[in-house]
Every structure is written in C-alpha cells, then in structure tokens.
C-alpha positions as CSV (number, residue, x, y, z in Angstrom):
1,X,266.3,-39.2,-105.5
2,X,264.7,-36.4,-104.6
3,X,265.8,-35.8,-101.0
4,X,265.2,-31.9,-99.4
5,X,266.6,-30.7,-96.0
6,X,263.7,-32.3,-93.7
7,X,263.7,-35.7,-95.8
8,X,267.7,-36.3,-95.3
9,X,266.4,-35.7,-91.7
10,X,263.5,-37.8,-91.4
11,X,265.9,-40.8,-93.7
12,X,268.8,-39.9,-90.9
13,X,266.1,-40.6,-87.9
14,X,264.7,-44.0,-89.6
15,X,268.3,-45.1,-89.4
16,X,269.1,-44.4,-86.1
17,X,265.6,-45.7,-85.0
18,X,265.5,-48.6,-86.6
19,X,261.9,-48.6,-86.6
20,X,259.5,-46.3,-88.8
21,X,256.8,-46.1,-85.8
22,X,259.4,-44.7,-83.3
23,X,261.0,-42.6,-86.0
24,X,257.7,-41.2,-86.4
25,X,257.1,-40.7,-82.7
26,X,260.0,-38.8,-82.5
27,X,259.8,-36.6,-85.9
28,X,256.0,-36.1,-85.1
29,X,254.8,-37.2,-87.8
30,X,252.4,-40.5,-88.8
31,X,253.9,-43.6,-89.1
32,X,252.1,-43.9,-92.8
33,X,253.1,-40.6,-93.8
34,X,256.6,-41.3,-92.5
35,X,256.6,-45.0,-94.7
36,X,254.9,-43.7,-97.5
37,X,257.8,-41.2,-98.1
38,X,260.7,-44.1,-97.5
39,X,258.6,-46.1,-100.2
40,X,258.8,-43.3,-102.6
41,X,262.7,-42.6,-101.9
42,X,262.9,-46.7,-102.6
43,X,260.8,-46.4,-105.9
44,X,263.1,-42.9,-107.1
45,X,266.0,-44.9,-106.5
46,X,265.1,-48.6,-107.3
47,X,265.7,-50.4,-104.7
48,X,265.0,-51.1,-101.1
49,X,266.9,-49.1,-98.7
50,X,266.0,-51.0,-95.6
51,X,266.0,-54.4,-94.7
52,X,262.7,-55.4,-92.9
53,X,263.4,-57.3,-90.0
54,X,261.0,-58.8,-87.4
55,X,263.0,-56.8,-84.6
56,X,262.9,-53.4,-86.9
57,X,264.7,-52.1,-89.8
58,X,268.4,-52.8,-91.0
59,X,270.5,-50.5,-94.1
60,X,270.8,-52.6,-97.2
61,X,274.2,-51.8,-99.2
62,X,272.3,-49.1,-101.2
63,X,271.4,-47.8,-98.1
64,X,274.4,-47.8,-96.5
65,X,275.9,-46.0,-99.4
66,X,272.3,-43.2,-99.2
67,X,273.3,-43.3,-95.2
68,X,276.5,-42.3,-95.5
69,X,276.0,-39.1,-98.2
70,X,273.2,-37.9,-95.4
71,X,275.4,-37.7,-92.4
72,X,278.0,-35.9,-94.8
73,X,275.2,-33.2,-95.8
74,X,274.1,-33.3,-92.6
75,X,276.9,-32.5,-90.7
76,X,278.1,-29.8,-93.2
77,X,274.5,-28.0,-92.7
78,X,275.0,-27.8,-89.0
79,X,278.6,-26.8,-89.4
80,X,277.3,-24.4,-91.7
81,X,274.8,-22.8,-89.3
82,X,277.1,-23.1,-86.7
83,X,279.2,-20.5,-88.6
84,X,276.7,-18.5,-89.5
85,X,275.7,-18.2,-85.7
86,X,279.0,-17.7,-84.6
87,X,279.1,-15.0,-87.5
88,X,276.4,-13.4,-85.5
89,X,278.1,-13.7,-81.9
90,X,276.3,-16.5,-80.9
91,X,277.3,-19.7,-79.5
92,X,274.5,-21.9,-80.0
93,X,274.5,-25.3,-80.5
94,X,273.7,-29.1,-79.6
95,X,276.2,-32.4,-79.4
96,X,275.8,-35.9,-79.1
97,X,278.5,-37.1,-76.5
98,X,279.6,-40.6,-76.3
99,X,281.7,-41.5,-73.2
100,X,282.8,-44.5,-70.5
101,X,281.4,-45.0,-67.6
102,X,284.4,-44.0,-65.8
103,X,284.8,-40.7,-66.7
104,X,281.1,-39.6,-65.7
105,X,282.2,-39.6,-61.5
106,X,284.1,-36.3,-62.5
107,X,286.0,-36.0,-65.8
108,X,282.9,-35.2,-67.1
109,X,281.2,-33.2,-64.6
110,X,284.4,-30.7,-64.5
111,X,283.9,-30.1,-68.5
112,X,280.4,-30.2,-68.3
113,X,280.7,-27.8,-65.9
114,X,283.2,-25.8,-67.7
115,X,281.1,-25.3,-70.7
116,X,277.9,-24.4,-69.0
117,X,280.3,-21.3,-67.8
118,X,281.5,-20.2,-70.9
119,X,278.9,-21.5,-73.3
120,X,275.4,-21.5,-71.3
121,X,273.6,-21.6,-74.4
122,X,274.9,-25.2,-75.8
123,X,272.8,-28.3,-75.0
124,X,274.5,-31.4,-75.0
125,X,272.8,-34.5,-74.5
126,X,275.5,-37.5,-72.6
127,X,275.3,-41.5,-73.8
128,X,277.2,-44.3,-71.3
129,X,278.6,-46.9,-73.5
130,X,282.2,-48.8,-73.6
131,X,285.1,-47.6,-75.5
132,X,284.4,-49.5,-79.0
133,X,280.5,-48.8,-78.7
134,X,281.8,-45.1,-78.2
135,X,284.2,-45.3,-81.4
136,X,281.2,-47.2,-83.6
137,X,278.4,-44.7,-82.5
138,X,281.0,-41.5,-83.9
139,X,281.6,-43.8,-86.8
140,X,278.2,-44.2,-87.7
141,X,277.3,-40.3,-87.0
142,X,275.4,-41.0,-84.0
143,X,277.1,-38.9,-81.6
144,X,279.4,-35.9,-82.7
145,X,282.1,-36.7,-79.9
146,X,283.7,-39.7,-78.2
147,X,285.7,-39.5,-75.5
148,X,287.6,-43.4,-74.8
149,X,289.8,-45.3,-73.7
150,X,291.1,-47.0,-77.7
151,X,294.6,-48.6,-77.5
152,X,295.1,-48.3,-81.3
153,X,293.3,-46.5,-84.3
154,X,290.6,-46.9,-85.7
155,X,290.6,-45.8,-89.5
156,X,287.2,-43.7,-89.3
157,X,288.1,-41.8,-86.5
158,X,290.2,-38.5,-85.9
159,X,292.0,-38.3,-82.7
160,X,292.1,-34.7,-81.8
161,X,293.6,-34.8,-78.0
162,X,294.7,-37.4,-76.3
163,X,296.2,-38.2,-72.4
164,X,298.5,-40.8,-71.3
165,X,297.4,-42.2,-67.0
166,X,298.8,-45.1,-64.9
167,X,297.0,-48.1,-64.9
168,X,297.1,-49.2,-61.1
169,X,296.5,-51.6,-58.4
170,X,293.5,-50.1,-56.7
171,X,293.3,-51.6,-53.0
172,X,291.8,-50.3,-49.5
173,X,293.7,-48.3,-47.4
174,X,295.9,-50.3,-44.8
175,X,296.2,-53.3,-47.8
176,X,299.7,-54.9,-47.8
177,X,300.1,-53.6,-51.4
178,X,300.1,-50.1,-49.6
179,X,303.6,-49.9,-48.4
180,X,305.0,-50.7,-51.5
181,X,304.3,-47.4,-53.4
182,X,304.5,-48.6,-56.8
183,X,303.7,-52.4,-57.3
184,X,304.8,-55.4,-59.7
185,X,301.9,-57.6,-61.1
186,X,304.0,-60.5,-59.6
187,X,303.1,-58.3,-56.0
188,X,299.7,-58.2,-57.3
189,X,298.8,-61.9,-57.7
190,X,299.8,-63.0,-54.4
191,X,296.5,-61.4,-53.7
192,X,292.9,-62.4,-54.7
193,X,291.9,-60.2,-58.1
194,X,289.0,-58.4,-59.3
195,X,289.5,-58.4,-63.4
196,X,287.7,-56.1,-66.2
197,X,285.7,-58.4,-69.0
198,X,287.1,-57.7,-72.3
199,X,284.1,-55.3,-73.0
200,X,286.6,-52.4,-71.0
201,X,290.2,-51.7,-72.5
202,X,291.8,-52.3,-69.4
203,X,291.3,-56.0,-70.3
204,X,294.0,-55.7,-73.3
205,X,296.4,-53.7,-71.0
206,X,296.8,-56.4,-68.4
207,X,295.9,-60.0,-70.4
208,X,299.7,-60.1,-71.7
209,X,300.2,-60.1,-67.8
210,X,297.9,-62.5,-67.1
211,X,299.1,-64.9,-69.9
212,X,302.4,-64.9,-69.0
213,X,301.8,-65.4,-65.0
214,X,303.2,-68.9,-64.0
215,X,301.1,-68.9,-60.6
216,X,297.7,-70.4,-60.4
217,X,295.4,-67.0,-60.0
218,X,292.7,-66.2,-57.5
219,X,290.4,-64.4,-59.5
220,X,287.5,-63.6,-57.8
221,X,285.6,-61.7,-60.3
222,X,285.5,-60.2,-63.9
223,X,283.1,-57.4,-64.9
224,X,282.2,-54.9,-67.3
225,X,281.0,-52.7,-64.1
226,X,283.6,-50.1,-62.7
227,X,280.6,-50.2,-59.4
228,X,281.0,-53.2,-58.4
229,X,285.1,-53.1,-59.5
230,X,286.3,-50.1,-56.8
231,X,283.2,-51.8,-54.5
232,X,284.6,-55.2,-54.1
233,X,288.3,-53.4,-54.1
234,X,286.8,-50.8,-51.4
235,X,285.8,-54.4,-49.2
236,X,289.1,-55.6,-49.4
237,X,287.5,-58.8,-51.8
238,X,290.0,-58.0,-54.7
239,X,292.7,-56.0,-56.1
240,X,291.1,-54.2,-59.1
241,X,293.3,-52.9,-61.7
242,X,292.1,-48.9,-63.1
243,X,293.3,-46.2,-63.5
244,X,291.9,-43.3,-61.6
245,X,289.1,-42.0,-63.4
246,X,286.1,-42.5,-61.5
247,X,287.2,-43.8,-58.3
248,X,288.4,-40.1,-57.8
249,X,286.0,-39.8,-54.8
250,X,286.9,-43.0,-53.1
251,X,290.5,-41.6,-53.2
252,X,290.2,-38.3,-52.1
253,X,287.8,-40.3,-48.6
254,X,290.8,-42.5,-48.3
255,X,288.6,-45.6,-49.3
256,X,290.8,-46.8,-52.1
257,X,294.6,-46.2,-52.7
258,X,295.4,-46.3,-56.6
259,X,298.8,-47.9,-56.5
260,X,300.4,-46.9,-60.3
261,X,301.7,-50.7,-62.1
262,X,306.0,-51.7,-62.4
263,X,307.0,-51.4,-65.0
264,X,304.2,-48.4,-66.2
265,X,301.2,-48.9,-67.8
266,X,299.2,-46.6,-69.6
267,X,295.6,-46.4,-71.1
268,X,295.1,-43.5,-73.3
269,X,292.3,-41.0,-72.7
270,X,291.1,-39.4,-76.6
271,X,288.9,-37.3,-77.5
272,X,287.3,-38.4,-80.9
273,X,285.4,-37.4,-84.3
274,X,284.4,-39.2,-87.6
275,X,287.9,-38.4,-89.9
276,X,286.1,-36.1,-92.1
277,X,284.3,-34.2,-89.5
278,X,284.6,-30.4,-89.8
279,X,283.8,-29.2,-86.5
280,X,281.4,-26.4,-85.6
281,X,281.7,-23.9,-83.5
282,X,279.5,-25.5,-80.3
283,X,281.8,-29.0,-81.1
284,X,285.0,-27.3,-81.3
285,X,284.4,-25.5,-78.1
286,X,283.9,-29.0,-76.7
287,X,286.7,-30.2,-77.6
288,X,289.1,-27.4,-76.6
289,X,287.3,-27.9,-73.2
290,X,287.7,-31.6,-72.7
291,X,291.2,-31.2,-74.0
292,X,292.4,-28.7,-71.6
293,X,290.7,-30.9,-68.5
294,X,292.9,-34.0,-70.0
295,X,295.8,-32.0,-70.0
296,X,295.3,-30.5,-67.1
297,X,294.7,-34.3,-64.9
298,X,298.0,-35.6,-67.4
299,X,300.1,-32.9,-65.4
300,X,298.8,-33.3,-62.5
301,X,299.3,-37.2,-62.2
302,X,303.0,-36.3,-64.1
C-alpha cells in the first residue's frame, strides 16, 4: 500500500471525519480527488477500508488494523519534529485536549494560563466531553491528552499524574447540612437530592450509597449538567453531590458550601495518553503543567 506522509494524513482525516466531502473540506482538497485516492489505497490493498454508511463512513477490520499503523506513524513524525524543534530552541507545537466539563470554570484556565506564559508559541485546541468519551477519543488518537475523572484503568491508556479530592455535599450557605462540617449520606437524604446520570463518574462513587439506603429518596433531579447541578443546589432545590472543580466560583461568593462526604470519598483527577504514546516536547510540557496544578489543588484541599 503505497501510503507517503500527506496520504497517512489525508487516510487519518477521512477517519476522524467520517465523511470524504468534510474530509475534503478540511484537507482542501476535491471531494473526487480525495475518493479517488481512498479507492486506489482499497485496490493496493484489496479490500475495502471503509464501511459506507447512509450517515457517513465506518473502519472495516482491515481498516481498523490500516488506522491504527497511521496514528503510530503519525504520532512518531510529530514526536519526531517536536525534537527536532526543540533541538533548535523552539517550543513549538499543537495538542488536542480532551477534558470534563468541570474542570473548564478554572482547572483549566489556570494551566491554560500557565502555558501561554512559559510556552506562548503552543496552540492547543480544547474538546468538552465526559470522562469515558475523554478516555475513547485518546484511545482512538483523536486528542493527544485527557484529563478525567476514570475510577479504574483502562488498558489503552497511560496514566501519567493523577489527584485524589472529596466528593461532597454541595448546599447553599445557611443549609442545615452547614453546621455539620463533614456530613454522612444518611444526613444527606433527609434532604431532597440533585443526582449525576451515569454519563459523569460521580454516578459510580455514590450508587453503592444509594443502593444500600433503606429510606424512600426525594430525588428531585438527575443530570449529566454540572449547570444546572450547583444551580438547583445554589436555590436550595437539592443537595448535589461534586466535588469542587467548577463550582470554585460559587464557593469563593459564598453561594454554595462544598461539605467533604463521612466516611471520605474520592474521585480521581488523571491526566491521560494512549499507552504507547511517546510524548513530544509541546505534550510533555502539558503535562508537567497540568500535573503540577493537580498537585498543587491536592495540597491545598489536604
């Protein structure tokens, strides 16, 4: 198969499109032009490396197998020329980011903000998706870095930092949960509750709770939205159950009081790449960054 630098590009775009007419839009390229080449690389190999769907295209098992060998070539070229710049005194460079919704209030902000500092010559481009979309999308080599919530491993992934915070009870100030410092779930459910769906980790932390709670529950909501979570909490609706990244600003107003769980319970903050990833230069800076922010907020909530 004869595949050059810009064709493992322009195969690597079709896959993450989905669709040969976008892929094309984005590559600049004709649509025919872009289809006439996938035919070819389908001919050289014998068989089809797409699926055509009526909603767009899906890998076949060959392709899966063409896909992965592309990322891997792909990711050693840019760690390759990220060397080579870094040979030169540069620090050049552009990431994929994958992280919750949670951590965009001011985790993310503070790193961003960080690396804009030290590296002002990095471009990196931010997604919004749950913790398991995060780990898939790094999986798959759509994004270079995940930062999630995951409560176990996942085989594909590399865990290079990781932080441990409080899940809490997160309830207005002057709610009777406030004077008790630290609160039992049993305190918790003599209250109405606002829940996270299954889509957010937090689910897994507290459903053993749930499941072994002998009371009848008031739930008044569950939701995949940390918005409307620390809003309904902030009205005094619901007890919500977080920990504190991204009601950080409703905390620091004295809107919401984040009242840590008895006994603790902690959702892990990591910072992740595929298991075979060697990092370059503009994604190891990254990391280090992000790292040192997670350590830093683990301290100060120690």
């Amino acid at each position: 198969m004869t595949l050059h630098a810009r064709s493992f590009r322009n195969f690597d775009t079709i896959r993450r499109c989905g669709s040969i007419r976008e892929a094309a839009r984005r590559l600049h390229i004709s649509s025919s032009a872009l289809n006439r080449q996938l035919l070819q690389w389908e001919d050289e190999i014998g068989s089809p490396l797409f699926e055509r769907l009526p909603r767009g295209l899906r890998l076949t098992p060959v392709g899966e197998i063409v896909a992965a060998h592309v990322i891997h070539v792909l990711h050693d070229a840019e760690r390759m020329h990220g060397e080579l710049a870094a040979l030169q005194g540069l620090q050049r460079g552009t990431l994929e980011v994958v992280t919750v919704a949670a951590l965009t209030a001011a985790f993310l902000p503070e790193v961003l903000q960080t690396m804009a500092r030290r590296y002002p010559a990095i471009e990196i481009r931010v997604r919004v998706a749950t913790s398991a979309e995060a780990a898939g999308l790094v999986e798959a080599g759509d994004a270079d870095a995940a930062l999630a919530f995951l409560p176990r491993k996942v085989p594909g992934l590399r865990q290079l930092a990781v932080g441990a915070f409080a899940l809490g009870a997160v309830v207005p100030t002057g709610h009777p949960l406030t004077g008790l410092g630290t609160v039992g779930f049993a305190d918790c459910v003599r209250h109405p509750m606002v829940l996270p769906s299954p889509d957010l980790s937090f689910h897994a932390d507290i459903a053993p709770l749930l499941g072994a709670c002998k009371r009848p529950l008031d739930i008044r909501l569950e939701t995949a939205s940390l918005d409307l979570m620390k809003g309904l909490a902030a009205r005094g609706l619901g007890v919500a159950f977080l920990n504190r990244f991204g009601i950080e600003r409703e905390i620091g107003l004295g809107e919401l009081v984040h009242l840590p769980l008895r006994p603790a319970i902690t959702s892990h903050l990591g910072i992740y790449v595929r298991v075979e990833r060697t990092l370059p230069p503009a994604l190891d800076a990254f990391v280090r960054v992000a790292a040192e922010e997670i350590a830093r907020l683990q301290a100060a909530e120690a």
